[in-house]
C-alpha positions, 0 to 999 in steps of 0.5 A: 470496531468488529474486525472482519478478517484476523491472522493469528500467528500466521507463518509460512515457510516453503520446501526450500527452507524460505521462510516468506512470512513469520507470525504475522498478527493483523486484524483488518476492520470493516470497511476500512482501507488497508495498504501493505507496503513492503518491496519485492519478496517482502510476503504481500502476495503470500499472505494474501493467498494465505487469505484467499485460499491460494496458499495454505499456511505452515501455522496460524489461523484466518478467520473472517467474518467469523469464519475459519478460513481453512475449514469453511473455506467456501462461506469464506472465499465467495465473500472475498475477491482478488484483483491479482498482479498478473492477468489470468483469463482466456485471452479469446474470452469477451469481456461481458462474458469473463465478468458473467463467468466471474459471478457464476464462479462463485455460485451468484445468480445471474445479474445483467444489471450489476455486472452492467453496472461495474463495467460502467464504473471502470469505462468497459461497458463500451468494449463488453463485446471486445475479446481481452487480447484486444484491449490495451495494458490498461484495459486489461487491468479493468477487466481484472477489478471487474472479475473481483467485484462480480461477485459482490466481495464483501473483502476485496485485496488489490495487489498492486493494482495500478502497477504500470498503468498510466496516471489516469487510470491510477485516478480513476482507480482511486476513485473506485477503491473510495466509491467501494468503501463508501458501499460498505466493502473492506479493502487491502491493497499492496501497492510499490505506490507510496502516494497511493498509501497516502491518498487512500489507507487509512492504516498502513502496514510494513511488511520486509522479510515476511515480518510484519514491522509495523501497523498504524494509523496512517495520520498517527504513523506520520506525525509519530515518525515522520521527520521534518526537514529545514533548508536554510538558503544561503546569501553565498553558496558552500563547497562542503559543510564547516566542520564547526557545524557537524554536531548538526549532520547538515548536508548540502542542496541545490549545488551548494546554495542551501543547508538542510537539516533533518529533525524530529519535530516531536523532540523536546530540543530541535536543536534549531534555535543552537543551530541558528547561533552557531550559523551567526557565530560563523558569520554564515548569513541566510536569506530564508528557511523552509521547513517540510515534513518528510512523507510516508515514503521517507517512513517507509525507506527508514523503516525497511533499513532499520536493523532487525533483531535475529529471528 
């Protein structure tokens, strides 16, 4: 598959001395959808205003669709459309009127019917004539993703686009990113959301320290890393794990009434089958077991605390 948007060595390191990205290689595919985890100062929203033209990059090349972002940048940016973190448009503004402005910005001609359209789609058709002040956290963030999508972006980033909005408007936000993808758009989003990754990308980057630590399939990254979990519950609760068992590195749940074991389900030797002896040897009696895979969080947490070789 043709990628849409490349970065090839790209890098940025500020005045100050800080670096906040460090050769960051990624191509993104048509149509797909990509999230960008990392915590805060990680380099999301840096490189994405590296794309958009907001940021100009130390080193390193962009190109999308075929062209260089920095010396086509117009072709480049009217096909490209940012849902920013942070709201930035006339508070005194109608909402019909900042998604007209939207569209017009970016040398597209007049359309009432679309513009209708997409403020059906995020529920504001109802509030078109309501200054933004008016509106509610909420809302305010719809206004957002309607300004980006005016002009029809063929790429659209989404940086952290359900950030202290409620669980329905999370939802709705999902159904929108998969109705836009099934429209042909590409989307990036970064999201602190580990369950928005899991219900919606279908690759994952981690990105810590401006480093870009991994790039996968979200279903191949789970079933490569992802570590499964086994609670054992006991007949009699434990106050502390038997030093008999530490070659194991059991930990202790639910108030002492279970054990749990972390294991690599891709191992050639879980080290279950010993474990079960060893608990029998003991004379430690269970009344169940429970295995569970660990989630693209647990990924993501062991991934961002792994020790980084020196720059």
């Amino acid at each position: 598959m043709q990628p849409i948007l490349t970065l090839s060595g790209v890098t940025k390191t500020y005045a100050s001395g800080h670096q906040a990205l460090k050769s960051v290689d990624l191509s993104i595919n048509q149509g797909e959808i990509f999230a960008l985890l990392g915590p805060n100062g990680a380099g999301k929203t840096t490189m994405i205003g590296i794309v958009c033209g907001l940021v100009v990059p130390t080193t390193g090349t962009i190109t999308f669709d075929g062209h260089d972002v920095a010396r086509d940048f117009r072709e480049a940016r009217r096909r490209i459309g940012l849902v920013p973190q942070e709201l930035s448009t006339d508070m005194f503004e109608r909402v019909i009127s900042t998604v007209r402005f939207s569209r017009g910005l970016f040398g597209r001609r007049r359309d009432d019917a679309l513009v209708e359209q997409v403020l059906r789609d995020l529920s504001l058709w109802d509030k078109r004539d309501a200054k933004i002040m008016e509106l509610s956290g909420g809302m305010k963030r719809r206004v957002l993703i309607a300004k980006a999508l005016a002009h029809e972006p063929d790429l659209l980033f989404l940086d952290e686009p359900t950030a202290g909005v409620d669980v329905e408007l999370r939802r709705d936000m999902w159904k929108l990113v998969h109705r836009l993808r099934e429209g042909g758009t590409t989307i990036i989003l970064t999201t602190h959301y580990i369950e928005e990754a899991e219900e919606m990308a279908d690759r994952v980057g981690v990105i810590n320290r401006g480093e870009l630590l991994l790039v996968e399939e979200k279903t191949a990254l789970m079933k490569k890393l992802g570590k499964r979990e086994m609670d054992i519950s006991l007949t009699e609760p434990m106050d502390e794990v038997p030093a008999d068992l530490a070659e194991w590195q059991l930990t202790l749940a639910d108030e002492g009434h279970k054990l749990r074991y972390v294991f690599d389900a891709q191992a050639e030797r879980t080290g279950i089958p010993s474990l079960l002896r060893k608990l029998a040897e003991l004379g430690i009696q269970f009344k169940d077991l429970d295995t569970s895979k660990s989630s693209l969080e647990d990924i993501f947490v062991d991934l961002v605390h792994q020790p980084r070789s020196a720059a």
